[in-house]
C-alpha positions in Angstrom: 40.9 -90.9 -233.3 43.8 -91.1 -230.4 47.0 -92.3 -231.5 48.0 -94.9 -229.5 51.7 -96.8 -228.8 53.1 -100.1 -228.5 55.1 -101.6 -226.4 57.2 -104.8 -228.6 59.8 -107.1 -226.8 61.3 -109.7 -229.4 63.8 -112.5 -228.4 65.9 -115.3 -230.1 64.8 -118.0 -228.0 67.0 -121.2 -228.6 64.2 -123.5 -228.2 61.5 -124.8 -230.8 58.1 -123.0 -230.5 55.8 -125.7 -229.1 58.0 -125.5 -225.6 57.5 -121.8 -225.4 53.7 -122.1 -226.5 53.0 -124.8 -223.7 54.5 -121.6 -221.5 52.5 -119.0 -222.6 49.3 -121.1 -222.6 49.6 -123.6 -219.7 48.4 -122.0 -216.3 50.5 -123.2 -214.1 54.0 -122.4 -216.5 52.1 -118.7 -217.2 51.7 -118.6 -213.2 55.8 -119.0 -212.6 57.3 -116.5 -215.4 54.0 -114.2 -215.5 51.2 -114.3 -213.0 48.5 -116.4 -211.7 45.7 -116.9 -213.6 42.9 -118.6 -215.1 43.9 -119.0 -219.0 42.5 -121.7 -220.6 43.4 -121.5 -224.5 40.1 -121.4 -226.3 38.9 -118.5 -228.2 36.4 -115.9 -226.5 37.7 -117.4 -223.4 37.6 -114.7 -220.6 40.7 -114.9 -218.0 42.1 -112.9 -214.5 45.9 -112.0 -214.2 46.6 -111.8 -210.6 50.0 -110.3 -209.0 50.9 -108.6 -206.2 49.7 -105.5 -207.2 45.8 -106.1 -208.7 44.4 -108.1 -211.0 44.2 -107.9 -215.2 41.1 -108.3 -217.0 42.0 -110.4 -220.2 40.1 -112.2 -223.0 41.3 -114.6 -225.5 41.0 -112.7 -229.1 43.0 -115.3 -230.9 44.5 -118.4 -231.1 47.1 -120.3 -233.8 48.8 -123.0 -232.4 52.9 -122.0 -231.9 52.5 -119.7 -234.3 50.2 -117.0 -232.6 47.9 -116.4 -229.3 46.1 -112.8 -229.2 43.9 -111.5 -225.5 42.8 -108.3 -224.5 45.2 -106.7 -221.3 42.4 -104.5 -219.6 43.8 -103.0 -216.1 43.5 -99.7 -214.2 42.5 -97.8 -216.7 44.5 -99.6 -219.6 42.5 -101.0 -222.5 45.0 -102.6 -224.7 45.9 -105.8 -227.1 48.8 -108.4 -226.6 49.9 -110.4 -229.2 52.8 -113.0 -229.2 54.4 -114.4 -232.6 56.1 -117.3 -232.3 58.2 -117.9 -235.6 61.2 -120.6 -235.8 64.4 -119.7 -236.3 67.8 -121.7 -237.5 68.3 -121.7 -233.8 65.0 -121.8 -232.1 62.4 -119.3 -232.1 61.9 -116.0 -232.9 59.4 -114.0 -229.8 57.4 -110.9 -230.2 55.4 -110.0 -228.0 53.5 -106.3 -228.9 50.9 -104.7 -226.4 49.1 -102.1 -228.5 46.4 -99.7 -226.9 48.8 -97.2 -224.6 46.9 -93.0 -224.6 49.4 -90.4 -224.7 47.9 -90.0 -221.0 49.1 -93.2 -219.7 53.0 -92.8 -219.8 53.5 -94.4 -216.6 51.8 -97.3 -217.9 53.5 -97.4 -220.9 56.5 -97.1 -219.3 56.0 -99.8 -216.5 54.8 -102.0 -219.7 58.7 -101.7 -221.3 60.1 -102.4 -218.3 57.7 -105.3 -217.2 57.8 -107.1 -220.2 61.5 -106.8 -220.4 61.4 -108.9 -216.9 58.9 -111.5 -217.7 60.2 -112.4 -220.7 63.6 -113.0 -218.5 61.6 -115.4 -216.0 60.1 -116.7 -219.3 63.3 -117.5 -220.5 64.8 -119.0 -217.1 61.3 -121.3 -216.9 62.4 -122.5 -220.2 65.4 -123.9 -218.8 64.2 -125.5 -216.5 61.3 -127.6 -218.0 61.2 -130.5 -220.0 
C-alpha cells in the first residue's frame, strides 16, 4: 500500500460551533469563504466545488451535527478525504480540518493544499465576523 499525507489546519475560533457549522454546511456561506457549490448536508449526498480554476468532485461521507462533517475531495487527479472537527473550547471552538489521501507523486498538490486551506480558513474566519 502507498503511504499517503495529510494536510491538518486547526484554529481557536472564538465563536460556539453551531455558527461555524451553519458555515461549513450552508451553500451560500460555503460559496463566500470557500467555493460555489452544491452541498446539501445529508449523507451519501454527492456535491460540485467550483472556483476559478475547475471544479471538485465531492461526496458527503459523514455527518455529526457541530461536532463533525466528513466528504470525499476528488480533483485532477487527487482522490482524498476531508474532515472537519468542531470541538468547543473555554473560548469558542476548536477547528481541524485534515485532508488525507495526498501520493508521494502529487507534491504540488499537497503543497497548494497547505497553503489553500491556510487562506480559506482566513475567509472562513472573516465570514464569521460578519454574520449573525
Amino acid at each position: 500500500m502507498t503511504e499517503t499525507r495529510t494536510v491538518v489546519v486547526e484554529r481557536e475560533i472564538a465563536y460556539p460551533p453551531e455558527k461555524i457549522w451553519r458555515a461549513l454546511t450552508q451553500p451560500h456561506l460555503i460559496a463566500d469563504w470557500l467555493m460555489k457549490n452544491d452541498f446539501v448536508p445529508s449523507t451519501g449526498h454527492r456535491f460540485k466545488l467550483h472556483g476559478d480554476w475547475g471544479s471538485v468532485d465531492c461526496k458527503v461521507l459523514e455527518i455529526e451535527p457541530e461536532t463533525s462533517l466528513c466528504y470525499t475531495w476528488d480533483a485532477m487527479g487527487l482522490e482524498s478525504i476531508v474532515t472537519w472537527t468542531l470541538t468547543p473550547t473555554a473560548k469558542g471552538t476548536h477547528l481541524k480540518m485534515e485532508q488525507t489521501g495526498f501520493r508521494p507523486d502529487q507534491e504540488q498538490a499537497y503543497r497548494g493544499a497547505q497553503y489553500g486551506w491556510a487562506n480559506f480558513f482566513t475567509q472562513l474566519e472573516a465570514l464569521l465576523g460578519r454574520i449573525d
